[in-house]
Structure formats: structure tokens, C-alpha cells
PLY file of the C-alpha trace (Angstrom):
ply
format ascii 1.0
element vertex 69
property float x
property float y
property float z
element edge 68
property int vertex1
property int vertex2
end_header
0.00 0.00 0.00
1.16 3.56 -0.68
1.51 6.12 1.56
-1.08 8.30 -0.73
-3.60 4.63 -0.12
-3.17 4.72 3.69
-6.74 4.63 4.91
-7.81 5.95 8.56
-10.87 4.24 9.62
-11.67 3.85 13.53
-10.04 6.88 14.93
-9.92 8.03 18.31
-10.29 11.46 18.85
-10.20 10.96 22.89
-7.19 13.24 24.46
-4.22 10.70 25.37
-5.55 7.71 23.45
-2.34 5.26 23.12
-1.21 3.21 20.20
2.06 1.50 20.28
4.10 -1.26 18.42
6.96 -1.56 15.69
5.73 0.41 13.32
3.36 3.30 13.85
2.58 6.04 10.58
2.03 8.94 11.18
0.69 12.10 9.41
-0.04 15.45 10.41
0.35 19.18 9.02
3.06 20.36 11.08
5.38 18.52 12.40
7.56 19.79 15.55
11.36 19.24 16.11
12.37 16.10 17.08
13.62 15.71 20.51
16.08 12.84 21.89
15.01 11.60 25.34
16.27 8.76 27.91
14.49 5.27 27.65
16.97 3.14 29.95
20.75 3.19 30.49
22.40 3.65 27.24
18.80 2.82 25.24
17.80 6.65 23.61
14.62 7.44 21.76
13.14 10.39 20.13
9.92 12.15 20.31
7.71 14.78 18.32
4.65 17.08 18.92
3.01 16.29 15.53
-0.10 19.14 15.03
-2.60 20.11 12.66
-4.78 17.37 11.64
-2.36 14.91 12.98
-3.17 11.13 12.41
-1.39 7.53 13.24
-2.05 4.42 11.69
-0.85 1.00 13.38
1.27 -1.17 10.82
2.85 -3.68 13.08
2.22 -4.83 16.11
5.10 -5.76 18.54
6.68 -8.79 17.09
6.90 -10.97 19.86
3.72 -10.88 21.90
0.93 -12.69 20.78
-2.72 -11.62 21.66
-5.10 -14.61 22.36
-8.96 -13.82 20.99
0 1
1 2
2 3
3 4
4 5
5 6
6 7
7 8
8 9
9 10
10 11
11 12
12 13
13 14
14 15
15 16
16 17
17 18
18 19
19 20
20 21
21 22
22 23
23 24
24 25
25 26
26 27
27 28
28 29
29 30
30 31
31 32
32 33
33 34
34 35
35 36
36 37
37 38
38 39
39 40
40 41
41 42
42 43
43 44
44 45
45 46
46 47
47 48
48 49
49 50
50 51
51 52
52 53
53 54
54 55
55 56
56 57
57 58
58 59
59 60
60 61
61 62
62 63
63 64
64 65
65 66
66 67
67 68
């Protein structure tokens, strides 16, 4: 699928809704700077205000957990 195909069905509009996983899409109008924060001893990530119609798509869930249903 294309970025341009990327559909958004099922959003949450509720204020600090979570998504997480290995690979996460995002979209939005304006993007802010990217800033590099702590996750554990020498383990870094980075994180970004992304604003103005901003949207995030799931593409992969975590590869090793498996959800029984």
C-alpha cells in the first residue's frame, strides 16, 4: 500500500488515546522538532509534537507478543 492509499478508519479522537508497536505512521500538518530523550541506560529514543490534523495508523504490532482472541 502507498503512503497516498493509507486509509484511517476507527479513529480516536479521545485526548491521550495510546497506540504502540513496531511500526506506527504517522501524518499530520506540522510537524515539531524532534527531541532525543532517555528510555533506559544507554537505550535513547526520540519524540515529536506532531499538530494540525495529525493522524497515526498502526502497521505492526510488537513482534513478539501474541494476543489470544
Amino acid at each position: 500500500m502507498s503512503k497516498k492509499g493509507r486509509k484511517f478508519k476507527n479513529c480516536s479522537r479521545k485526548p491521550y488515546d495510546c497506540i504502540e508497536g513496531d511500526h506506527i505512521y504517522i501524518q499530520c500538518n506540522a510537524p515539531g522538532k524532534w527531541k532525543v530523550f532517555r528510555k533506559s541506560g544507554q537505550h535513547k529514543g526520540q519524540a515529536c509534537d506532531a499538530k494540525k490534523d495529525a493522524k497515526a495508523i498502526l502497521l505492526k504490532s510488537y513482534t513478539n507478543i501474541s494476543i489470544d482472541r
